[in-house]
C-alpha positions, 0 to 999 in steps of 0.5 A: 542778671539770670532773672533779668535775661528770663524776663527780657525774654519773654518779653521778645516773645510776647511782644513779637516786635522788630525791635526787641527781636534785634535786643543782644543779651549779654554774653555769648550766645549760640542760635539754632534754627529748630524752634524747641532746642534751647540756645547756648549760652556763656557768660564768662570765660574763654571758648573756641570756636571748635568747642562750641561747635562741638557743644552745639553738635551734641545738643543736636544730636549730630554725629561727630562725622557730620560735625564738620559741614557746620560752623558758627555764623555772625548774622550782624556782621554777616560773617563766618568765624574760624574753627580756631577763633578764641572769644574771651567772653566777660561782662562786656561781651554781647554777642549772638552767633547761630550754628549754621551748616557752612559746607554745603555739596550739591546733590548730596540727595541724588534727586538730579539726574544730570549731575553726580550724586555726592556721597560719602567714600566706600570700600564698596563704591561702584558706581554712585553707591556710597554711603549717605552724606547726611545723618538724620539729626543732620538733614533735620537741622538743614532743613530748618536752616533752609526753611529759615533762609528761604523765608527770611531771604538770606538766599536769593531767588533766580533771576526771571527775565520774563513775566511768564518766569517771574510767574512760576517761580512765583508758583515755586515759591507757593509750592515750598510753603504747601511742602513745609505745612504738609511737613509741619502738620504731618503727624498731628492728624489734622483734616485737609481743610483743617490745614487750610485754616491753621496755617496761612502760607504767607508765614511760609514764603519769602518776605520779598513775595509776601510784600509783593502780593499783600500790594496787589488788589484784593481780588487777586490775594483772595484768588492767590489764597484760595487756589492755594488752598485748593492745592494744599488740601489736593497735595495732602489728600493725593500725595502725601496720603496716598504715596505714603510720603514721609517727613524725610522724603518732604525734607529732602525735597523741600532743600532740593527744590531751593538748589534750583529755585534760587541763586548759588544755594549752599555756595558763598560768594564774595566781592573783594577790594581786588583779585589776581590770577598768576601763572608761576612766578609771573605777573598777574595774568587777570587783575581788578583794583578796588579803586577801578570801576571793575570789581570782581566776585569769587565763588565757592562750591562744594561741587565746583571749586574756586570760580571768579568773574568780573562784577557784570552790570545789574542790568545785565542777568545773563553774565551773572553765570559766567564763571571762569574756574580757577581750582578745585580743591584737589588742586591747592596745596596751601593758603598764605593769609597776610593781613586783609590778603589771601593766596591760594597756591595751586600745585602748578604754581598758580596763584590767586590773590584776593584782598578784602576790606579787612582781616576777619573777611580774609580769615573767613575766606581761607577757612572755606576752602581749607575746611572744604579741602579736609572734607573733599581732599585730605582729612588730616591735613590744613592748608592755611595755619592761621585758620587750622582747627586745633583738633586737626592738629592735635590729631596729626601730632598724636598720630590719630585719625578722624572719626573713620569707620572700622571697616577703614580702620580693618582696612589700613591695618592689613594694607600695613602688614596685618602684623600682631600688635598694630594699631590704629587710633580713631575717634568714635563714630557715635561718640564725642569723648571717646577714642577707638584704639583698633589692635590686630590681636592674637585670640585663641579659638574654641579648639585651641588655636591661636588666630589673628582678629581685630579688637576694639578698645575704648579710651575715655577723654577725661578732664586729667587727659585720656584713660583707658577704659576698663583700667587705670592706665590714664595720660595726660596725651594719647601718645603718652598712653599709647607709649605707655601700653607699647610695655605691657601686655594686656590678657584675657582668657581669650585674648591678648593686647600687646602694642606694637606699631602705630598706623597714623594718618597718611596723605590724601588717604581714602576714607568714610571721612572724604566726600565723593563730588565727582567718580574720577576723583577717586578713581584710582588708576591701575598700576601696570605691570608692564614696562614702558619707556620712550626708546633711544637709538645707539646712533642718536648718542654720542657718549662724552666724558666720564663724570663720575660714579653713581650709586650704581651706575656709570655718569657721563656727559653727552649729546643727544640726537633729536629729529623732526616729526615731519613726514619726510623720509627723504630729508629731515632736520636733526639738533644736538642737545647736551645731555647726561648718560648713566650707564648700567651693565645689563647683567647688573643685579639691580636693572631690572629696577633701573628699568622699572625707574625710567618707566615710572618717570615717564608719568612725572612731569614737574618743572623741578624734575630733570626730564628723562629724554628715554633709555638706549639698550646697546649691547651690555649696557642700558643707558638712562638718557636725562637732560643736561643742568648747566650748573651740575650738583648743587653740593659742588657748586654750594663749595665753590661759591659759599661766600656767595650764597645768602639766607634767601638763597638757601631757603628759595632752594630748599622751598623748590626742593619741597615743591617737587617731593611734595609732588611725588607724595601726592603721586604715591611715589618715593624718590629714595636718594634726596640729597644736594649730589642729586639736586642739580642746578639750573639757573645760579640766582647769584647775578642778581636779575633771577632766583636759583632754580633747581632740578632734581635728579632721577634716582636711578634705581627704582623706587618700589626697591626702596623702604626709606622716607623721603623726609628723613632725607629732605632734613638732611638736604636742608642741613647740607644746604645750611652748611654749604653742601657739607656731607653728614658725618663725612668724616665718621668711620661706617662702625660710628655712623651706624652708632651715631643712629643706634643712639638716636643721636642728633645732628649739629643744629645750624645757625638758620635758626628758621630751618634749623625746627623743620630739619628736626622734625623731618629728621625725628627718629619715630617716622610717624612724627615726621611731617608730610610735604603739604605741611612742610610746603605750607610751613616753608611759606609761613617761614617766609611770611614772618621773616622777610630776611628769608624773601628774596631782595626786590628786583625793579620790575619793568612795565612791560606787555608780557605778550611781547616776545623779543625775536633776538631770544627765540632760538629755532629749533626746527619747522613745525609746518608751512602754509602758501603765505607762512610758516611755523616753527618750534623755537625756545624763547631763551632771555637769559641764554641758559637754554632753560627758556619758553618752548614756542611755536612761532607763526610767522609770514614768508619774507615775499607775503605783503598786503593782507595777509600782514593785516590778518597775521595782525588782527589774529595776533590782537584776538589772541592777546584779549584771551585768558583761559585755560582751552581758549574754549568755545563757550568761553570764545562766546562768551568774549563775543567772538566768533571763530568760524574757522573750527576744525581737528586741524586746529585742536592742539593737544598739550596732553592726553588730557588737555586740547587748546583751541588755535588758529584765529585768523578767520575770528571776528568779533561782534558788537554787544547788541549784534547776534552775528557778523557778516563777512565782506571780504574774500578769504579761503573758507572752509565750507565743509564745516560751515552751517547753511546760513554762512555759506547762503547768507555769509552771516556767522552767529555763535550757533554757526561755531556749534555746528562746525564743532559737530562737524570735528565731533565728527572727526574725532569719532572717525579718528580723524581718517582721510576716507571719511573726512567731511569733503571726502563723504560730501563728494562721495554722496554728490559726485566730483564737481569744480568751483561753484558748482561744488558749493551750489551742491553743497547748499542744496544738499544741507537745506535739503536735510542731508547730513554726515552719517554716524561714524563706525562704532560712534555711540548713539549718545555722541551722534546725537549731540552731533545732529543737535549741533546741525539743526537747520535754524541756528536759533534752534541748534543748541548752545556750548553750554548746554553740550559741557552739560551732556559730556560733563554728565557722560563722563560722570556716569555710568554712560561712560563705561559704555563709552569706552566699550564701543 
């Protein structure tokens, strides 16, 4: 058969021809891309995906940390297998994969200017200075990939919307070939004109283009290869020469070129049966059905995260880069693949659902983002278990981290307590079969004294399992040869190695194996040493009955005072709202922990954390202000209903309880008292119309006074909650508890057999065997998909329009404003009346407004409704072809420091595909001053008039909204007080004449000239929103900022 093979293939390579080049051989093979590397090749047995991307890397000569950017590529299928995926390869096997680099991140090179360099993480990192992404071996290997797919036309070119475009990418194109000859031939000290006869660039084109001109007349070929070899020989003899340019440098450029040259290079894009977006347990707020006409895409990029679009026309180009953003991977917290079907969870709880045609398209599509989440996000942690490499999870159960540097590895052991005898274990940087073990040991110096260092010592994988290397302490695993060392004590003459602890991989944990996208993913924010809290005043509460006793406070029920934020101090509305009051005495040993809790609380919001109202400092006592749960401690209702509580019951709970301490992992922060006590309940789940919904308490003292892990706790809650809120060894006197623990003993395992493993591992008495909550979250949902006893028996759902709110559930709460025909007001959307509604501001007209201002409520209600998105931004407005016209700071609406929404649509109109603006023919109150010229002259709104009146409220955020420089007080104050049409004849004078508002005091320049672009006088010539996302997303990415942030 060997024979056969040889002479099959010189025939391919003789022949040349189409049809011998398709010939798959039998067996597995691996492709490469680099001519002279020599295919992988097995005819027989069982490998992994994982294996033989490692087999394929060492061929290479790839260092193991830039392994993981590759994956193995089905070009038939044009599919992508899973690092998990085992072929079981016999006589029968024909298959042909190639080697690919899959995770791609754009910029890595930092040739683009406008976006930020992507490196590697540093200790050292200030500014963009990390370390390189790529290798040499790596860089190598994609650009013979790129030069493959470019030529070949795998990736696609950009679309041209003119022939003066079609032209230059044209141009583009013959440039990429003058880059991959100069690089070719460099070395082989061949003469410039030589070059020009060697090599034809139709070899070094797209196969599309060199179709393209071999059907033009002869002429214009003979005048396309002469000018080319005119450039050729320029470039080689002015450029290459001259400038000393290397091979790296022509690689480097040749792959930054395609990131421009053509569409989505280096991302993936996929068209499934259908796609659904979720707001929390809600229905889809955006659906497509594979059997519609409207078919979505879903894209993935290194750089940008999860994105989808509905499928535009052919015909219509300029939708192809309208992207609405679903996620980035910082945000994902596990994937459930389910046959043909994947959903990708957010920490928010939004959702996606995609559905594809079939399962291995599914697989394909989890393990993109779960292999672009370890390389940006988590290094040691999977989100989907059906797609998780076996060496991930072979590390996190021994306890070993990736191939770290060891000045991470130095790092982590001082920051764990620089103690003697800890360790970490690592894989090598250089080496794929050996293992650092990097020990803090004791070593005597030259005059006698004994100091700490750190040692590194290798430890050879070997077929029998791993060995130490220089001895002949060999196990099957690394955790049995570490266990193993842990008895004895190594010596030399200088040192000693004696194992202690061991420092495993941690979540979200900083290393050289994360990728930097962007600088304030890895910002980490300062740690204050201040205390700060919302204050309370003693006369705002009103103390009830006494609850019981905390761990060391005082609880009791209670009623808090909470007053509108209207300016009025003559009359203001007030409501009493039920509330819970643990109570300390200020010369208590532990408040000044209390009091470091109720500031570190103030950063959590999460919908399964009972919210913290504030604190009251009265006399002696401080008293933490928490909201009121309506069914108390779940351990006391679990005893009083028992009877009533289901499987499915338990396990919704305990995954909400996963949820929220997942959450606080991710914050750094330990909650320390998890049990059922400090669980209360919100909502019963037991009438049958809605699940249990929990809230967990805050823990009362502070959580840095703390040195307990919160798993432990969390396999105890699970056990309570299979037991009905049951207390662990309730009855046990404290001399047995403590030699229950001394014994390591184990707790009665419960008939939930399903939760009866993760009680086991959380509560292993080795914290480093532990789980982390991502994985216990990710287990919980993995739990539920296979066991549908565990899912929550099916309420019908009625078809109803989730934008419809009935008005007998709103419950108001005070006045938020009031304008000449209306009124709006916070009111709770309450349905199921257990006060734990929707928070809503309700716009309303006054009972005597009729006529038009009923039609325009209504029009404005419809313009809201067709809107999804998370600012309801402009470009986004724009995109929907609507028109605001009515854009101020007034109606900005702040739901965080961090994330404003754009509000008030009663003067929104929208236009017809084929109309670039609309003209207004009714007469309403406008507000001129944030008007560009041609709607005050000609009433004519374009998408271009929402940009200058977004200069105007720039504007006004720069001047922090001041009433003496508003845009009328300015305008007045430079023209003089006028009335009526005098006042705007004034107006348009003064902006056609060129005048504008000033720079606001300590406005950068930067900022004021994004203004100035926005008030260009022609609104074809004013630029667009996307054009300012790019400058501001380039601002705050950038060293710019800093600058920013000083004026």
């Amino acid at each position: 058969m060997e024979v056969g093979r040889q002479i099959l293939e010189k025939l391919q390579r003789k022949k040349k021809s189409h049809l011998m080049s398709t010939v798959i051989l039998p067996g597995l093979e691996v492709h490469f891309y680099v001519a002279e590397t020599q295919q992988i090749i097995h005819l027989k047995g069982r490998h992994s995906a994982e294996q033989l991307c490692t087999e394929a890397a060492k061929k290479l000569g790839l260092s193991p940390l830039c392994s993981s950017l590759f994956a193995l590529y089905d070009e038939a299928k044009r599919m992508w297998i899973p690092p998990n995926h085992l072929f079981n390869v016999d006589e029968t096997t024909r298959l042909k994969l190639h080697y690919r680099m899959r995770f791609y991140f754009t910029n890595w090179h930092g040739t683009n200017k406008d976006t930020p360099v992507v490196v590697r993480h540093s200790l050292k990192h200030t500014g963009h200075q990390g370390t390189a992404l790529l290798d040499s071996a790596s860089l190598t290997y994609l650009y013979a990939q790129s030069q493959h797919d470019f030529q070949s036309g795998l990736v696609t070119l950009r679309t041209c919307r003119s022939e003066e475009e079609a032209q230059h990418i044209e141009n583009e194109c013959l440039g990429m070939a003058v880059m991959a000859i100069s690089h070719d031939a460099m070395g082989k000290n061949l003469p410039a004109r030589e070059l020009a006869r060697k090599y034809k660039y139709k070899n070094f084109v797209p196969v599309s283009l060199n179709q393209s001109i071999s059907q033009r007349n002869l002429l214009t070929r003979l005048r396309i290869s002469n000018v080319f070899k005119v450039f050729l020989e320029e470039f080689n003899d002015k450029t290459v020469l001259n400038s000393s340019v290397s091979k790296h440098d022509l690689k480097v450029k040749y792959i930054s070129t395609l990131e421009t040259l053509t569409r989505h290079f280096g991302c993936e894009v996929y068209e499934p049966l259908s796609v659904s977006v979720h707001e929390n347990d809600e229905l889809p707020s955006v659906h497509a059905d594979g059997g519609g006409a409207q078919r979505h895409r879903v894209l993935i990029s290194g750089t940008r995260g999860i994105k989808w679009q509905i499928s535009p026309e052919p015909s219509n180009d300029k939708k192809y880069d309208d992207w609405t953003a679903f996620s980035d991977f910082h945000e994902i917290t596990h994937i459930v693949t389910k046959e043909a079907a994947v959903t990708v969870y957010r920490q928010d709880n939004r959702r996606m659902e995609v559905h594809f045609a079939g399962h291995e398209e599914a697989l394909a599509f989890a393990s993109l983002i779960d292999g672009y989440f370890r390389l940006t996000v988590d290094a040691h942690h999977y989100l989907c278990t059906e797609v998780a490499p076996v060496y991930v999870k072979t590390n996190l159960r021994e306890g070993c981290h990736g191939p770290i540097s060891t000045e991470y590895a130095v790092h982590k052991l001082k920051q764990e307590g620089y103690e003697e005898g800890m360790y970490i274990l690592r894989w090598s940087c250089t080496h794929y079969d050996y293992v650092l073990l990097t020990v803090i040991c004791n070593e005597r110096n030259t005059s006698g004294e004994i100091t700490k260092t750190f040692k590194n010592f290798q430890i050879e994988k070997a077929e029998g399992g791993f060995r130490l290397c220089g001895t002949d302490v060999e196990k099957e695993t690394l955790r049995e040869l570490t266990d193993r060392l842990c008895g004895h004590c190594l010596s030399t003459d200088n040192t000693t190695l004696k194992l202690g602890r061991g420092c495993p991989p941690q979540p979200r944990e900083l290393s050289n194996l994360l990728v930097v996208t962007r600088p304030d993913f890895i910002t980490t924010p300062a740690v204050s040493s201040q205390l700060v809290f919302q204050r309370i005043n003693k006369e705002d509460i009103i103390q009830d009955k006494h609850l019981g006793k905390g761990t060391h406070t005082n609880i009791y029920s209670g009623m808090l005072r909470l007053k509108s934020d209207e300016d009025n101090l003559i009359s203001f509305s007030t409501e009493d709202i039920p509330v819970v009051l643990k109570v300390i005495g200020a010369g208590h040993k532990d408040v000044s922990a209390f009091l470091e809790t109720v500031s570190q609380m103030r950063h959590i919001s999460h919908k399964n954390m009972a919210r913290l109202y504030g604190i009251c400092m009265h006399s002696m006592d401080i008293i933490m202000v928490e909201e009121f749960v309506q069914h108390g401690p779940l351990d006391l209702f679990m005893r009083a209903h028992h009877a009533e509580l289901t499987p499915s019951w338990k396990f919704q709970v305990a995954e909400q309880l996963a949820s929220i301490l997942s959450y606080l992992e991710d914050k750094k922060l330990v909650h320390g008292y998890v049990c059922t006590k400090n669980i209360l309940l919100a909502k019963s789940g037991l009438d049958g119309q809605q699940a249990p919904f929990i809230k967990l308490s805050n823990p009362g003292v502070s959580v840095a006074t703390l040195n307990r892990e919160d798993k432990w706790g969390f396999g105890t809650t699970l056990w309570e909650i299979c037991y009905n809120g049951e207390v662990p060894l309730r009855d046990k006197k404290r001399a047995e508890k403590e030699w229950f623990y001394e014994a390591k003993a184990k707790l009665v395992i419960p008939d939930c057999s399903e939760l009866a493993e993760l009680i086991t591992q959380c509560m292993n008495y080795d914290p480093r065997k532990r789980p982390f909550f991502r994985a216990i979250v990710r287990e919980l949902d993995h739990i539920k998909e296979q066991n549908q006893a565990m899912v929550p028996g099916a309420v019908p759902v009625q078809e109803m329009d989730p934008t419809l709110f009935e008005s007998r559930f709103l419950r108001t709460i005070r006045d938020l404003g009031e304008g000449h025909f209306g009124k709006v007001e916070l009111c709770l959307y309450d349905p199921h009346g257990d006060h734990h509604g929707q928070m809503v501001a309700v716009k309303s007209l006054k009972s005597e407004s009729e006529g038009p201002e009923s039609s325009n409520l209504r029009r404005e209600i419809n313009t809201m409704r067709e809107l999804y998105h998370d600012n309801i931004g402009m470009d986004y407005l724009g995109s929907q072809n609507y028109i605001h016209r009515d854009l101020a700071a007034r109606n900005v609406l702040v739901e965080s420091e961090m994330l404003v929404k754009i509000g008030d649509f009663g003067l929104t109109k929208s236009i017809k595909d084929n109309e670039d603006y609309y003209t207004v023919r009714e007469e309403q109150d406008s507000p001129v001053y944030w008007y560009a010229p041609e709607c005050l002259i000609h009433r004519k709104f374009y998408k271009a008039s929402d940009v200058w009146s977004f200069g105007v409220t720039l504007y006004e955020l720069m001047t922090y909204c001041d009433r003496k420089l508003s845009p009328p007080e300015m305008f007045l104050n430079t023209i003089g007080r006028s009335h009526g049409q005098m006042t705007m004849a004034r107006l348009v004078k003064s902006l056609e004449s060129g005048w504008r508002l000033s720079r606001p005091p300590q406005c950068p320049d930067i900022v004021y000239t994004q203004m100035q672009r926005c008030w260009v006088h022609a609104p074809e010539d004013r630029v667009d929103f996307k054009g300012l996302i790019e400058v501001f997303e380039r601002l705050l990415s950038s060293e710019e900022l800093s600058l920013l942030s000083s004026c």
